[in-house]
C-alpha positions in Angstrom: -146.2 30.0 191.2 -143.8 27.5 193.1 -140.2 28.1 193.5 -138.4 25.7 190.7 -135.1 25.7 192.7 -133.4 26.7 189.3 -133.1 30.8 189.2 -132.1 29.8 185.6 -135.4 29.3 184.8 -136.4 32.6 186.1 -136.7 34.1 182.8 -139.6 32.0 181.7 -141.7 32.5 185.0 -141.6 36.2 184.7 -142.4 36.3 180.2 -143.6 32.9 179.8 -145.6 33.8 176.1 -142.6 35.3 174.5 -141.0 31.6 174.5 -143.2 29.9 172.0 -142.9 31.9 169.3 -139.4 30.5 168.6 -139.9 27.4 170.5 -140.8 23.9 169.0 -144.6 23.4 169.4 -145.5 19.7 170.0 -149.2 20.0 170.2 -151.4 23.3 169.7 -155.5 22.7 170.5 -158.3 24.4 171.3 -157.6 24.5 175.3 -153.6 24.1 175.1 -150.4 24.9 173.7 -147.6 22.7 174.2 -144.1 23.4 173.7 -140.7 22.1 173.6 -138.1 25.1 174.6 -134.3 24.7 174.9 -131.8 26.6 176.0 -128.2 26.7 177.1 -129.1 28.6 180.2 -131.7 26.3 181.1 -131.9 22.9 179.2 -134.8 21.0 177.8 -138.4 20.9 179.5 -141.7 21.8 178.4 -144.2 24.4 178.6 -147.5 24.2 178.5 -149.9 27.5 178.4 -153.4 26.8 179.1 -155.9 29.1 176.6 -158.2 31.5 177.9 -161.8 30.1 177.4 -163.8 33.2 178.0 -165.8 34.9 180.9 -168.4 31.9 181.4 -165.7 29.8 181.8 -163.8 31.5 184.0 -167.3 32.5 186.2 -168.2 28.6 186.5 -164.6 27.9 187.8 -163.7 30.3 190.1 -164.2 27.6 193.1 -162.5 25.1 191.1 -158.9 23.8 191.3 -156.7 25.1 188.2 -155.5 22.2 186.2 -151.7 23.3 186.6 -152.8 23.3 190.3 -154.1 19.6 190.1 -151.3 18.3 187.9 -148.7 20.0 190.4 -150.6 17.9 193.2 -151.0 14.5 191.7 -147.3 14.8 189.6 -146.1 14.7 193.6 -148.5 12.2 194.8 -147.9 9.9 192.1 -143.8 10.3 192.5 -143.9 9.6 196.2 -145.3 6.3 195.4 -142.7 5.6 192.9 -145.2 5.9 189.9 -142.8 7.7 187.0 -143.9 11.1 185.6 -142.2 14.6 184.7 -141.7 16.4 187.4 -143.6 19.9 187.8 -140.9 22.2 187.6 -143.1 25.5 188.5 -147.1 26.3 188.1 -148.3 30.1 187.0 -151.9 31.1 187.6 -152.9 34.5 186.1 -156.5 36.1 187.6 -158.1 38.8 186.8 -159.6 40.7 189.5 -157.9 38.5 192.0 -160.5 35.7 191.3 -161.0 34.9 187.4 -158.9 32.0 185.8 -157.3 34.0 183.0 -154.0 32.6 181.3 -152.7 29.6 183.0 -149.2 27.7 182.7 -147.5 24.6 183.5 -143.1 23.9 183.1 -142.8 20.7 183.6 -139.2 18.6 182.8 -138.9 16.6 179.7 -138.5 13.3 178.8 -135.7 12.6 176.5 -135.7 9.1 173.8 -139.7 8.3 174.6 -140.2 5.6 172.0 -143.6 7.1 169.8 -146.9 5.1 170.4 -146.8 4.1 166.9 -143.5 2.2 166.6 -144.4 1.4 170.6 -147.6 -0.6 169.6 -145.7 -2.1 166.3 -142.7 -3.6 168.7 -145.0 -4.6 171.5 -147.4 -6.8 168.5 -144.0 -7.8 167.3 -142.8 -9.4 170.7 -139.6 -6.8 170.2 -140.6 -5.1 173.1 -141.7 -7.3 176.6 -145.6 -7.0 176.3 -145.7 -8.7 180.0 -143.2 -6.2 181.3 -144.8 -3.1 179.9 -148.2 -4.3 180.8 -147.2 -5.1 184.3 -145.6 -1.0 184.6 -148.4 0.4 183.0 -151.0 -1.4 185.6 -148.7 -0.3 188.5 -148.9 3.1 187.7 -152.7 3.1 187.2 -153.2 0.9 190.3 -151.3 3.9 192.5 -154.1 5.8 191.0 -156.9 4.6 191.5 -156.1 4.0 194.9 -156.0 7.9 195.8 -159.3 7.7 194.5 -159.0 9.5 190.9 -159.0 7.8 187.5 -156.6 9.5 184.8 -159.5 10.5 182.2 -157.4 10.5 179.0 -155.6 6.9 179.5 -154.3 6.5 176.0 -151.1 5.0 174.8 -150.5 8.9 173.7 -150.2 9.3 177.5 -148.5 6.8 178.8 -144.0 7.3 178.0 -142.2 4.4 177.7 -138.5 4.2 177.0 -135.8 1.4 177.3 -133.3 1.1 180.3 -130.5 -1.3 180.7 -132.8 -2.6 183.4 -135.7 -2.7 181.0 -138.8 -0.5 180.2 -139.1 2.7 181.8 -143.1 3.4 181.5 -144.5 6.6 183.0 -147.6 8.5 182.5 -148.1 11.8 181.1 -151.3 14.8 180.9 -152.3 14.8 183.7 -155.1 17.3 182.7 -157.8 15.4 182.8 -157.5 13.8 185.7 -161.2 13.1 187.6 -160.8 12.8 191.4 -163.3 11.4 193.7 -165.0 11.6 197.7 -164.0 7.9 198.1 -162.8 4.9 196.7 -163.8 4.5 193.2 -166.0 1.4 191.7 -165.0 -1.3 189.3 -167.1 0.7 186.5 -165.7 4.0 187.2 -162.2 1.9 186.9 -163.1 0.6 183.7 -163.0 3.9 181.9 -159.1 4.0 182.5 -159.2 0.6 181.7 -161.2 0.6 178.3 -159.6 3.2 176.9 -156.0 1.8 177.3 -157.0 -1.6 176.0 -158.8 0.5 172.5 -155.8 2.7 172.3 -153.5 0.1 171.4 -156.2 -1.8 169.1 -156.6 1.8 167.5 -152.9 2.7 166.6 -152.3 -1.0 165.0 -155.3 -0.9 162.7 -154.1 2.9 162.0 -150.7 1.6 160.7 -152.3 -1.5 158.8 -150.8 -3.9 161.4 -153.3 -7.1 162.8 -154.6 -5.9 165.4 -155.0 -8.3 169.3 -158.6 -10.0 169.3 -160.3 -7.8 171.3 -161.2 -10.4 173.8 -157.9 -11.7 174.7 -156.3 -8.1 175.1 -159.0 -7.4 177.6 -158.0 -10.8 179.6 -154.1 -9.9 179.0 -154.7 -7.0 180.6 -157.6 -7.1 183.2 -156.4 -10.6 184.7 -153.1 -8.6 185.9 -155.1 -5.3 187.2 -157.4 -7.4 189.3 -154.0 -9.6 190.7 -152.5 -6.3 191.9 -155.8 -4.3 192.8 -157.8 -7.0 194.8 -160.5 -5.6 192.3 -163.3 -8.0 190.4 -164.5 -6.4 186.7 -166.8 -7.0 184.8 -165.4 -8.2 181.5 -168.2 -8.0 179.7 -168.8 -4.2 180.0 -165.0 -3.1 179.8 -165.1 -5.2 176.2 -168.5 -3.3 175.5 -166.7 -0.1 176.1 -163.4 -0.7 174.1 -165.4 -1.6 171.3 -167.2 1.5 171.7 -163.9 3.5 171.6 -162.9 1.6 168.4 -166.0 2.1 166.8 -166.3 5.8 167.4 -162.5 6.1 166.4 -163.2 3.9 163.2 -166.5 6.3 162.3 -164.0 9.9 162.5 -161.8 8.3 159.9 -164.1 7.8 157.7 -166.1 10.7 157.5 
């Protein structure tokens, strides 16, 4: 557990369980809960409780970083370099016998007027929104990334907040769950995963709401010409397109079974 610098928050460090039953849940899976508490005392953030997966589990991780560990480390490495994400308010690791993962828990602050991916996609097809400018913040953030050598794993537009300004779009990224980190630097395929699944994401949501989706082959050049400007990096076109096809096709095959 880290201190929060709020002792207003104190009551959710020491019974963290007891707030979800009253609290708006926002997303409940197999491996997390996630919800949205609020209270006079101590505002709006979230809390996210990480499910117990068993004894193998826990046995096969006891070496490994908890994830509220590993979003705590790269939430502060990606705000020192100015990338925007919530801020990790406090981290709670229960063991059992002082070495097995058990119950796990993550407070993060939350992020008020997020536009939602779908009307997101819809204004950004629509030219309502600056497709260059949010572009432009979304390969910043990812750039910052991929130079500490990790890739974010999950990079959906699900995970990615964006929200206007009067200075413009505020884009930020979000879950950091998932993220893979790595020895050394990271190649241009291990980039394109990020990459791929960014590019399908937004394809994905615009054929989901009946709205014409970007050729496939221009979004990837929309959006790889600025990653390799900023990154110094050369891809390979050919494959990331392979792959985002891939994620459309796999997505296309769930909804219709």
């Amino acid at each position: 557990m880290i201190n929060t610098g709020r002792p207003e928050l104190r009551a959710v460090l020491d019974s963290p369980d007891r707030f979800f039953e009253e609290a708006l849940i926002i997303k409940d899976s197999r491996s997390v809960t996630v919800a949205r508490i609020e209270t006079p005392e101590t505002g709006t953030f979230l809390l996210k409780r990480y499910k117990y997966k068993g004894l193998f589990y826990s046995l096969t991780h006891i070496f490994k970083r908890p994830r509220p560990a590993q979003v705590l480390i790269f939430s502060n490495l990606l705000r020192s370099a100015g990338v925007k994400t919530p801020k990790v308010l406090a981290t709670i690791i229960k063991r059992r016998y002082h070495l097995l993962q058990y119950k796990s828990y993550l407070l993060t602050e939350y992020v008020e007027n997020i536009i939602p991916p779908d009307i997101l996609v819809l204004k950004l097809l629509e030219n309502k929104l600056n497709f260059t400018e949010y572009r432009n913040k979304v390969i910043f953030c990812l750039n910052h990334l991929h130079e500490n050598c990790a890739i974010h794993g999950d990079l959906k537009i699900h995970n990615i907040y964006c929200k206007t300004t009067t200075t413009g779009l505020e884009v930020g990224l979000l879950d950091l769950d998932s993220v893979e980190c790595f020895k050394g630097p990271i190649n241009a395929k291990i980039r394109a995963k990020d990459l791929s699944r960014f590019i399908a994401s937004i394809i994905q949501i615009a054929e989901h709401n009946n709205t014409t989706a970007p050729d496939v082959g221009k979004i990837c050049e929309f959006v790889l010409s600025e990653y390799e400007r900023i990154s110094g990096f050369s891809l390979d076109y050919e494959y990331i397109r392979q792959r985002v096809n891939y994620h459309i096709e796999r997505k296309r095959g769930k909804r219709n079974a």
